[in-house]
N, C-alpha and C positions, 0 to 999 in steps of 0.2 A: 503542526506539520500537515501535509496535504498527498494526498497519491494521485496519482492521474490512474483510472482504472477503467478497465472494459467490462462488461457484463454480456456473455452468451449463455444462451441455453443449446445444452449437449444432452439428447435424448428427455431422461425427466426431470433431470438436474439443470442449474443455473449455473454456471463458473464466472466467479470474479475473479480478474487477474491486475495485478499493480504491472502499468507499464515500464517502468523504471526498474524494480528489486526481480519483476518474474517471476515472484510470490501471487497464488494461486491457490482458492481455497474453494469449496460448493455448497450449492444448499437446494433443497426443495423449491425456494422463492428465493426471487430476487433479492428481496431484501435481508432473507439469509445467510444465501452467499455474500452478500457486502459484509455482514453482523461477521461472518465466522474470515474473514480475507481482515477486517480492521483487528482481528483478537489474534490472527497471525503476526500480522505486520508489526505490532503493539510489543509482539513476545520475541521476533526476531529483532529487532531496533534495540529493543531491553537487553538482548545478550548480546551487541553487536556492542552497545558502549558498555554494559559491563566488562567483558575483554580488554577495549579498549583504554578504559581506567584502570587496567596493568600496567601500560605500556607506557613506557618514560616520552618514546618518539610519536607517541600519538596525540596528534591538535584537533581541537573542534573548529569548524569551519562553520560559519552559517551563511546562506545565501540566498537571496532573492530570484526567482525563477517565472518569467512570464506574466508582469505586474501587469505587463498593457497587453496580453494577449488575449484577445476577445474568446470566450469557451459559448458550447450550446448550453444552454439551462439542464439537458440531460444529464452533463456531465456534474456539474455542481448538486 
């Protein structure tokens, strides 16, 4: 699975935010905030199909999103 995500820094903290869910998580460093936004995303997704594997009316879908869309190296 993949997020598309932004990274700012607010004051002395970093915020990583997934553009898609608007799951939003921070850290000291950059690459904190990413580590603590992927162990969000990880545990929301986890309870999102657990629920969902209740549900008699719920289908999994899987989709291709953006094969040929050219990204910055940042973002990757």
């Amino acid at each position: 699975m993949e997020a598309i995500i932004q990274v700012s820094k607010d004051g002395k903290y970093y915020v990583a935010a997934d553009l898609i869910t608007n799951v939003a998580d921070q850290g000291l460093t950059r690459e904190e905030a990413i580590t603590n936004l992927k162990k969000g995303l990880k545990e929301r997704y986890e309870l999102i199909m657990d629920m969902a594997s209740h549900s008699p009316k719920t289908v999994r879908l899987d989709i291709e999103v953006g094969k040929n869309v050219k990204t910055p190296a940042s973002i990757c």
